[in-house]
N, C-alpha and C positions, 0 to 999 in steps of 0.2 A: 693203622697197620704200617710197619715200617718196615721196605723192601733192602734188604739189609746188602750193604756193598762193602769191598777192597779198595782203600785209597792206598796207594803203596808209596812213601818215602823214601828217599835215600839218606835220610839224616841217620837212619843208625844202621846202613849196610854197608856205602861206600865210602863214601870223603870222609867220615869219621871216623871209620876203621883206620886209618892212617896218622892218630892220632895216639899216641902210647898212653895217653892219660883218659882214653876212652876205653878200649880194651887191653884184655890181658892176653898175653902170646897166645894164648889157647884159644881165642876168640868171645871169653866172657866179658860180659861188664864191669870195669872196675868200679867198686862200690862208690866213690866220691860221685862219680856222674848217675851212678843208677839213685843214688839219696837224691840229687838234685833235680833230676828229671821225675823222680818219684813225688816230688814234694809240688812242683809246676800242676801236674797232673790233679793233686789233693784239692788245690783249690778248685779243680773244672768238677768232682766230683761233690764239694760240698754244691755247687752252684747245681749240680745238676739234682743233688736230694731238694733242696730248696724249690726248684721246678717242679719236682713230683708230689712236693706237699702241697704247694701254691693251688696249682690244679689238677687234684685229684687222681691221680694216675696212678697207674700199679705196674711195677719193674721186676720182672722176675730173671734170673741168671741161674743156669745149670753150670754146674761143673764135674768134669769126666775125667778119666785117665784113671791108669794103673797106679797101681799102691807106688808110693813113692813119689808121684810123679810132681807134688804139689797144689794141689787141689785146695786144703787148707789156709795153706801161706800166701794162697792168690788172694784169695776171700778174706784174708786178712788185710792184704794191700790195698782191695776196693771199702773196706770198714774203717779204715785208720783212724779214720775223722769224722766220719758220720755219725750222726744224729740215733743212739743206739733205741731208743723209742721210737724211731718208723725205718729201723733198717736193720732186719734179722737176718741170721743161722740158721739151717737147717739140716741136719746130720741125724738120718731116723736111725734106731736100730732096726736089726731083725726083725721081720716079722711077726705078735704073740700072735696063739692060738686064733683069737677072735678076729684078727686081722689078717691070717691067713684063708677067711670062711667070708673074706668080700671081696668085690670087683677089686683085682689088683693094683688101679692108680688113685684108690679111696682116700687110702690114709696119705697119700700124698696132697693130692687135691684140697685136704683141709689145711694145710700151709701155703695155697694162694694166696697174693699178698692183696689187702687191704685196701682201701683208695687212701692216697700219698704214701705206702709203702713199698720198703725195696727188701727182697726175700734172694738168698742166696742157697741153693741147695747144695751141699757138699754131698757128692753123689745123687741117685735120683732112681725114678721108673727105670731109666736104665740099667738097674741092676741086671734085671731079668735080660738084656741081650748079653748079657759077659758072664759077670764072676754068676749067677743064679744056673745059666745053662751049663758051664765050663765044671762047677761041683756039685752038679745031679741037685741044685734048691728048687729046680720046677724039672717039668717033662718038657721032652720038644714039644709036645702039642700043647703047653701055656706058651713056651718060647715063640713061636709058628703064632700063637693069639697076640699076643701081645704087638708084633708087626702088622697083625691085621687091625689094632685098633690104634696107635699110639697115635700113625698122623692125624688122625682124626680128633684124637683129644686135642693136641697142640694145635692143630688149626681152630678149633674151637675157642682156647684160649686167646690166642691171638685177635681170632673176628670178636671177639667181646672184649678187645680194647686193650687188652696185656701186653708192657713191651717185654719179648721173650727172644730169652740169648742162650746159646746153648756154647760152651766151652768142652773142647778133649783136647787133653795133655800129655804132650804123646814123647816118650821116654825113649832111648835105646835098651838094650838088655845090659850092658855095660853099667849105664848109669846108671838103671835100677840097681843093682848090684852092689853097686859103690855105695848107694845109699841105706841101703840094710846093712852093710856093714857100718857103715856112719854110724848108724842106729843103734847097733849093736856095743859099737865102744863110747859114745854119749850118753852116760847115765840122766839128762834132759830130756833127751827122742827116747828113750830105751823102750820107754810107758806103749811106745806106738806099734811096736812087734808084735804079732801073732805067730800062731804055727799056720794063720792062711797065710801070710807075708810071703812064709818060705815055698807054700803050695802052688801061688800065685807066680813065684819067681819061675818056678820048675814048668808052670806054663805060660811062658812067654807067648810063643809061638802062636799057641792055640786064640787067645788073649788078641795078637795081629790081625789072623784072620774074619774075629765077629769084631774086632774093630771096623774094620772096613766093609763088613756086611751092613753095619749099623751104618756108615755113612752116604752107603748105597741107597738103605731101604727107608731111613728116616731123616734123612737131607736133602728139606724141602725148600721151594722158595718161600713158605710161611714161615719155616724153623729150620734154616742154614745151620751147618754146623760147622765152627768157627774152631781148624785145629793151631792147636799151637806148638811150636817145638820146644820142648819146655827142657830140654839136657842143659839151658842155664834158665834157673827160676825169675833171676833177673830180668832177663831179657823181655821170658815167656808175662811174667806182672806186667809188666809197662806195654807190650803189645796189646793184653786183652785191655787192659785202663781203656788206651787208646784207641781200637776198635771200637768197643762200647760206646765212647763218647761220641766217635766221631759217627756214630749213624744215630744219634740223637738228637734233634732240635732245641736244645732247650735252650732256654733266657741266659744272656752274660755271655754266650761261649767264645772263646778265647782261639780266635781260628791259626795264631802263633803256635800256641801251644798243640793242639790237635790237627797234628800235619798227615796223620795218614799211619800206616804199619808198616815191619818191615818184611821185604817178598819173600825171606829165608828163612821167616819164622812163623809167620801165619799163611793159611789155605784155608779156601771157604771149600764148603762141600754143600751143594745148594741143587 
């Protein structure tokens, strides 16, 4: 079991903020340090799949947030380099029929990861605290069940040995914005719009409020939930790297490189 903590740095809040070739006016990352710092980091995660294969361990990682927020392209950041035969994806659809008529964290459950496996869930059972209750996909009273069972399952994971990390990517209403429109004029992203996109945008607000139900009621100290400020993706990639890493023991680790997060873009909820 790993009691999962905040080391906070100032390497990427204060003294390098004063640095123009670190960020941009606006307070993002310029790309040259986010590759370089991005690339430091790859090495501590190949070292880190290497430990989980070594001895047999199983690595599991939620990721949350609103449409747009980046959820994908994190997931992407933490796979760059790994070992793609013991470190998957997971982005279910929908529910069919048959899978609506079992215990609802079922078909989840069979994407536990393996021993030496690392499993990335690109959304999760958290469906059902947001977008499931927010468009009428359950009643309150599975919303209302599912709080009554969720820490339960996740502590259970945990006491049976899983290291488990829960990510939300937490957006403004601005940036989401900007990003559906992105979306919108890049014939690349376009493929990633729906008419929920647009439904989802129309409920921001509502969307706010079970976010912070959700980290009331299932931000434990067995499954901390680990938010990030994700209005730059940059930023938000290299803090979760780093988080993750730095509350894992594992063989090699490079205590130069994993110096900690920084205090303006992550908040544990625990």
């Amino acid at each position: 079991m790993i009691n999962q903590r905040i080391v906070y740095t100032k390497e990427l809040a204060e003294y390098k903020e004063k640095e123009s070739k670190v960020f941009k006016k606006n307070g993002n990352i310029e790309r040259d340090f986010y590759e370089k710092e991005s690339l430091k980091l790859q090495y501590e995660l190949v070292k880190l799949q290497k430990w989980v294969i070594d001895n047999d361990k199983r690595l599991l990682v939620i990721f949350e947030g609103m449409d747009t927020a980046g959820k994908s392209s994190s997931i992407k950041e933490f796979n760059n380099y790994l070992n793609p035969r013991e470190a998957r994806s997971v982005a279910l659809p929908k529910p069919n029929s048959k899978e609506l008529g079992q215990w609802y964290f079922q078909r989840h459950i069979k994407q536990i990861p393996n021993a030496g496996e690392i499993v990335f869930f690109d959304r999760s059972w958290y469906n059902r605290a947001g977008i499931e209750h927010i468009f009428g996909f359950c009643t309150p009273k599975q919303h209302e069940h599912f709080y009554r069972q969720v820490n339960g399952v996740e502590e259970m994971l945990v006491d049976d040995g899983i290291l488990f990390f829960k990510f939300y990517l937490n957006i403004s209403k601005e940036t989401q914005q900007n990003r559906i429109k992105d979306r919108e004029d890049n014939p690349l992203k376009s493929w990633k719009l729906s008419d929920l996109d647009y439904k989802s945008m129309a409920k921001y607000d509502e969307y706010e409020v079970l976010r912070d139900k959700m980290f009331r009621r299932s931000g434990t100290k067995d499954a901390p939930w680990c938010e990030l400020d994700a209005n730059d993706k940059k930023r938000a990639r290299l803090n979760a790297v780093r988080y993750l890493l730095s509350n894992i023991d594992y063989e090699g680790k490079d205590a130069s490189v994993i110096t900690g997060v920084d205090e303006r873009i992550v908040t544990l909820h625990s």
